[in-house]
C-alpha positions as CSV (number, residue, x, y, z in Angstrom):
1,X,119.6,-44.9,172.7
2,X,119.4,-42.3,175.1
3,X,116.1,-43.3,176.8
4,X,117.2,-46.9,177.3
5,X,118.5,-48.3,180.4
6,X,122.4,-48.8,180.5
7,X,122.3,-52.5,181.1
8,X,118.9,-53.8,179.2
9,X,117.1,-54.6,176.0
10,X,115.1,-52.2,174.5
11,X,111.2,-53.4,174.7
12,X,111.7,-53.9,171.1
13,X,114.6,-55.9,171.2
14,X,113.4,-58.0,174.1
15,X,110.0,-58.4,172.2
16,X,111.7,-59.6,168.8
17,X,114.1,-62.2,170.9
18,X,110.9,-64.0,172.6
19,X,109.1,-64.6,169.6
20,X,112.7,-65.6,167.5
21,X,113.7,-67.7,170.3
22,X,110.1,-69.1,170.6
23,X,109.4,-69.8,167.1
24,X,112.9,-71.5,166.4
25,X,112.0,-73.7,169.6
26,X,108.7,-74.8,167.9
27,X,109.9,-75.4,164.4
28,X,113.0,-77.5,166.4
29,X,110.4,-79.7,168.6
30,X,108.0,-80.4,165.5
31,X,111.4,-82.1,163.8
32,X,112.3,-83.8,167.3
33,X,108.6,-85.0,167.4
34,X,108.5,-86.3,163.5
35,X,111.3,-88.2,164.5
36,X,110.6,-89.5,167.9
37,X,106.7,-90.0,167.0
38,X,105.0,-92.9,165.6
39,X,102.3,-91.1,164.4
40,X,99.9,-88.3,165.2
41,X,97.8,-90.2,168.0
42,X,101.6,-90.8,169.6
43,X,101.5,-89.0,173.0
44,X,105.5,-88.9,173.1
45,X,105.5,-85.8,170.3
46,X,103.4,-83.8,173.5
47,X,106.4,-84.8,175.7
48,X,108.5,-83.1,173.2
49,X,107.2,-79.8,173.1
50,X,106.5,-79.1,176.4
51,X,110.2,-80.2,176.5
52,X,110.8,-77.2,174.5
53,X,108.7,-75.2,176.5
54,X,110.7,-75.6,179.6
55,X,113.9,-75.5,177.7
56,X,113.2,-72.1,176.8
57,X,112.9,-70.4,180.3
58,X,116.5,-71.0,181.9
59,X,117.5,-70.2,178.1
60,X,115.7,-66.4,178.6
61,X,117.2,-66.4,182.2
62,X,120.4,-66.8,180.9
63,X,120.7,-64.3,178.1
64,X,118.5,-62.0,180.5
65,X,115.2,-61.2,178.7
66,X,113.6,-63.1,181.8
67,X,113.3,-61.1,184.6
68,X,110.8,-59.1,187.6
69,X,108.8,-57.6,185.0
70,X,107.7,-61.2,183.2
71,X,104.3,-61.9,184.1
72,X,101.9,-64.5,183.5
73,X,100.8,-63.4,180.3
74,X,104.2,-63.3,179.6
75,X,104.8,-66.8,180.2
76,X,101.7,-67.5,178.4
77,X,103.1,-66.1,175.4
78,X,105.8,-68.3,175.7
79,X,103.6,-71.3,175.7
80,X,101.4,-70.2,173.0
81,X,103.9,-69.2,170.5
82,X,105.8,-72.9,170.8
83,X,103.1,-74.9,170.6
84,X,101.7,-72.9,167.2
85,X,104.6,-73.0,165.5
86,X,105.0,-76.4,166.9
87,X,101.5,-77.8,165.8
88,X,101.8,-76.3,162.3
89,X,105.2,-77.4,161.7
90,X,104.4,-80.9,162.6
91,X,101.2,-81.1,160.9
92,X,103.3,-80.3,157.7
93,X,105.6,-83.0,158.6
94,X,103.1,-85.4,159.1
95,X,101.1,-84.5,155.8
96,X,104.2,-84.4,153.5
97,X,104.9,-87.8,155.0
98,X,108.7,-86.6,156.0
């Protein structure tokens, strides 16, 4: 479009590839977790999705979403986002005994 900038995302764009990008990341970790895990008290499954959290950042980096105009809330979005998806996912998992 005519009002974006030549080499960025629109705010839509950028907006819709967080929350993709952070809701495939939380599904992923709540399979890595079911597998990994021993059961809901295990701490390990925790390990995994602030795994995923991390993950994510050089991952935005790269592709260039992340940039000067990320802020915390930003980041906290981030965070949020993966462990929801993440929590849900895996209490699914755990309930459907998969």
């Amino acid at each position: 479009m005519a009002t974006e900038s030549a080499d960025g995302m629109s705010s839509h764009m950028r907006g819709l590839t967080v929350t993709t990008i952070t809701a495939i990341a939380g599904i992923a970790a709540a399979f890595v977790s079911n597998a990994v895990a021993s059961g809901a008290t295990d701490t390990l499954a925790l390990v995994v999705v602030l795994a995923a959290i991390f993950v994510q950042l050089p991952l935005l980096r790269g592709i260039g979403i992340l940039d000067d105009d990320f802020s915390g809330k930003d980041y906290l979005y981030i965070s949020f986002m993966t462990f929801a998806l993440w929590f849900v996912s895996w209490g699914i998992l755990l309930t459907a005994g998969a």
